[in-house]
C-alpha positions as CSV (number, residue, x, y, z in Angstrom):
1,X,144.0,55.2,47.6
2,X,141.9,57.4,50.2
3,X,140.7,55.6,53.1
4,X,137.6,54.6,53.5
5,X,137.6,53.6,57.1
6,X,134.3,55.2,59.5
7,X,135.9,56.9,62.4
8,X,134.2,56.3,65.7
9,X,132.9,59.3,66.8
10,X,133.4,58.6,70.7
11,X,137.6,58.7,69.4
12,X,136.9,62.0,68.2
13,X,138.2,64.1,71.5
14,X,136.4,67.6,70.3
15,X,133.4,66.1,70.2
16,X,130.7,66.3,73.1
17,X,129.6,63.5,75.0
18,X,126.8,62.1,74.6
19,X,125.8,61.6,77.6
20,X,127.0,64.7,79.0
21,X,125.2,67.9,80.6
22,X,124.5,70.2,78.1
23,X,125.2,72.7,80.5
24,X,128.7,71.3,80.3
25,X,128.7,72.2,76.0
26,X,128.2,75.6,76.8
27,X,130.3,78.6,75.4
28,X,131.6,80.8,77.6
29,X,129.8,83.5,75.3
30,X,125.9,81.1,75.7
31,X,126.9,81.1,79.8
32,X,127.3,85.2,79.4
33,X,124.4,85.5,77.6
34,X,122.5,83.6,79.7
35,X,123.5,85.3,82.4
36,X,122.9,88.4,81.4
37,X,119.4,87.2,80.0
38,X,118.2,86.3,83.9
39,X,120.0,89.4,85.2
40,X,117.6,91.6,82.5
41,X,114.4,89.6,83.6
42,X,115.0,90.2,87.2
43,X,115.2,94.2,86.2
44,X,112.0,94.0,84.7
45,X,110.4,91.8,87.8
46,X,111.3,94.8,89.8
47,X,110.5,97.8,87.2
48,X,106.7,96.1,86.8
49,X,106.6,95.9,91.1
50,X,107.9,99.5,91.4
51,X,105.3,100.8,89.4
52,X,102.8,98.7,90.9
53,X,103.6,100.2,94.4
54,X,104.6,104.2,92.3
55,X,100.8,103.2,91.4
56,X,99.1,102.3,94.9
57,X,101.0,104.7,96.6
58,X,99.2,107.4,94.3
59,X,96.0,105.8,94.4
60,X,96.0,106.3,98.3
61,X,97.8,109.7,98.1
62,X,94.8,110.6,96.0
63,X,91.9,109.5,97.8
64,X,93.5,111.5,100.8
65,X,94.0,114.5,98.7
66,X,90.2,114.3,97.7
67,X,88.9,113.3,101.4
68,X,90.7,116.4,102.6
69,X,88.9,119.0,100.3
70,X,85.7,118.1,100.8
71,X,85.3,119.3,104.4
72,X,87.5,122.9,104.0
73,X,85.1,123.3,100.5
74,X,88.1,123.3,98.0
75,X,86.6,120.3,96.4
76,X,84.5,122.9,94.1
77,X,87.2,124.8,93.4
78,X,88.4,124.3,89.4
79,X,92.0,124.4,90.0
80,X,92.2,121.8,92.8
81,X,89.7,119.7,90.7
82,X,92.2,119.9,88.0
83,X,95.0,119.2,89.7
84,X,92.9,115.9,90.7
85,X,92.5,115.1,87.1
86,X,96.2,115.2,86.7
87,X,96.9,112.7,89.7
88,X,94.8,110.8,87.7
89,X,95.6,110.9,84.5
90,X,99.5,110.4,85.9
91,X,98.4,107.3,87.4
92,X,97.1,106.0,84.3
93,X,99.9,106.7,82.8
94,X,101.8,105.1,85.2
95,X,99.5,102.0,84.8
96,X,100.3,102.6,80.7
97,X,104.1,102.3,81.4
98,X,103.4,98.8,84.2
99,X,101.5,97.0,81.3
100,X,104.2,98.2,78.9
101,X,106.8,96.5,81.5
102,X,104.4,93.6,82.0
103,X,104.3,92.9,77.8
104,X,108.1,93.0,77.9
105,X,108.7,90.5,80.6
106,X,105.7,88.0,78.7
107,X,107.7,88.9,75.6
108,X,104.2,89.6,74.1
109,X,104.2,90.7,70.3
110,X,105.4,94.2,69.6
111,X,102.4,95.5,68.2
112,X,100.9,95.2,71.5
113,X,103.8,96.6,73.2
114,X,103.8,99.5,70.2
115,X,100.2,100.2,71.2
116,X,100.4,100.7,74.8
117,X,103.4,103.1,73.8
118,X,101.2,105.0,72.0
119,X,98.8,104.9,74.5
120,X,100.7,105.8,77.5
121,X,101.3,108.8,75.0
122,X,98.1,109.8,73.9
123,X,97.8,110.1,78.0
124,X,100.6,112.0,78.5
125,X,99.5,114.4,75.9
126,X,95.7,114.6,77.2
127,X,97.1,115.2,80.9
128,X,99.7,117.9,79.6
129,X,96.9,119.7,76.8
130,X,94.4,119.7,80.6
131,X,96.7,121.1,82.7
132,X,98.0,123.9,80.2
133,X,98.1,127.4,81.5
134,X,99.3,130.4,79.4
135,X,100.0,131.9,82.4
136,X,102.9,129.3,83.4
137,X,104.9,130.9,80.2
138,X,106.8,134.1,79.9
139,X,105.4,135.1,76.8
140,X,102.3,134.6,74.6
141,X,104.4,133.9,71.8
142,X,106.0,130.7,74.2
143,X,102.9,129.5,75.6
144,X,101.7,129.7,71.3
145,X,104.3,127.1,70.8
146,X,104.2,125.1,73.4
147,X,100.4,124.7,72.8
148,X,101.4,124.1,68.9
149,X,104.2,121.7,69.9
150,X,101.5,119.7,72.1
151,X,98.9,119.8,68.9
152,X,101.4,118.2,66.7
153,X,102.6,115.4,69.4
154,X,99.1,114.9,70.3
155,X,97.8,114.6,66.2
156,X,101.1,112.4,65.4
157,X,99.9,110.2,68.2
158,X,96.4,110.2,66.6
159,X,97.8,109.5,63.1
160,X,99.8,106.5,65.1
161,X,96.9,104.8,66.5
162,X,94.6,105.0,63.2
163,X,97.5,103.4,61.4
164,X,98.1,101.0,64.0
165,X,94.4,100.0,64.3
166,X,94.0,99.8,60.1
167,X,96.9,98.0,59.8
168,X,96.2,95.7,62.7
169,X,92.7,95.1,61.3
170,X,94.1,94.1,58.2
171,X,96.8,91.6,59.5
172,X,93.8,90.0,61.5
C-alpha cells in the first residue's frame, strides 16, 4: 500500500524558508548576474556623462573657434566655415550616440534605439559627404570610390529610415 501521509513542508530540509531573505535563496549564478547587471549600468552612467562633457567641451571649443575668426576675417573664408560645419555636425553626432546611451540605460524599446542608430548615421554620412575633398585622395579613381562607397552608406541609411518609419506607422 503506498502512503498516503502529507509531508510537512517545513521537514523538508531543501526547501527555503519561508520567512527567510530572498537574498538568502539566491544562486550563486542570480548573485553573478546581478552583479554583473549593476557593474554594466554603472558603465553606461559613465558612457552617457562622458559624452555629455565630450559634448560641452566641443560646444565651448566651438564658440571659441568661431569668436576667434571673426576679428582676423577668416570667418568668410569657405574652408574654415566648413570645418565649423563639421565641429558641428560631430557634436550632433556625438549628441546621437548620448541619447543612444541614454535609451540603453531606460532600457527604452529597440526601435527607438534602432532609430537613433540610424540617425547618428545618416549624420555621420552628411558630415563625411560635406567635408569630402578629391583632393585628400591619391587618385581620381580613389576619391571615385570613396565618394561611391559614401552614396551607397548614405542611400542604405535612407532606405533604413523609410522602412523604419512605414513599418513604425503601421505597428502604431
Amino acid at each position: 500500500m503506498a502512503d498516503t501521509s502529507v509531508v510537512d513542508p517545513s521537514d523538508d530540509p531543501s526547501a527555503p524558508d519561508p520567512g527567510s531573505d530572498p537574498a538568502e535563496n539566491q544562486t550563486t549564478s542570480d548573485r553573478v548576474s546581478e552583479v554583473t547587471n549593476r557593474f554594466v549600468h554603472g558603465v553606461e552612467l559613465a558612457a552617457a556623462a562622458l559624452f555629455a562633457l565630450l559634448f560641452g567641451i566641443g560646444v565651448v571649443d566651438l564658440a571659441i573657434q568661431i569668436a576667434e575668426s571673426v576679428p582676423t576675417g577668416e570667418i568668410t573664408d569657405p574652408n574654415v566655415v566648413i570645418g565649423f560645419i563639421e565641429t558641428g555636425l560631430l557634436l550632433l553626432i556625438i549628441v546621437e550616440v548620448y541619447q543612444t546611451v541614454v535609451a540603453y540605460i531606460e532600457q527604452s524599446d529597440t526601435r527607438r534605439i534602432v532609430r537613433l542608430v540610424i540617425y547618428t548615421g545618416v549624420i555621420a554620412m552628411v558630415r563625411k559627404v560635406i567635408i569630402f575633398r578629391t583632393t585628400e585622395y591619391p587618385t581620381t579613381q580613389d576619391a571615385l570610390f570613396a565618394a561611391v562607397s559614401y552614396g551607397t552608406v548614405m542611400l542604405g541609411l535612407v532606405l533604413l529610415l523609410y522602412v523604419e518609419r512605414s513599418v513604425g506607422v503601421s505597428l502604431e
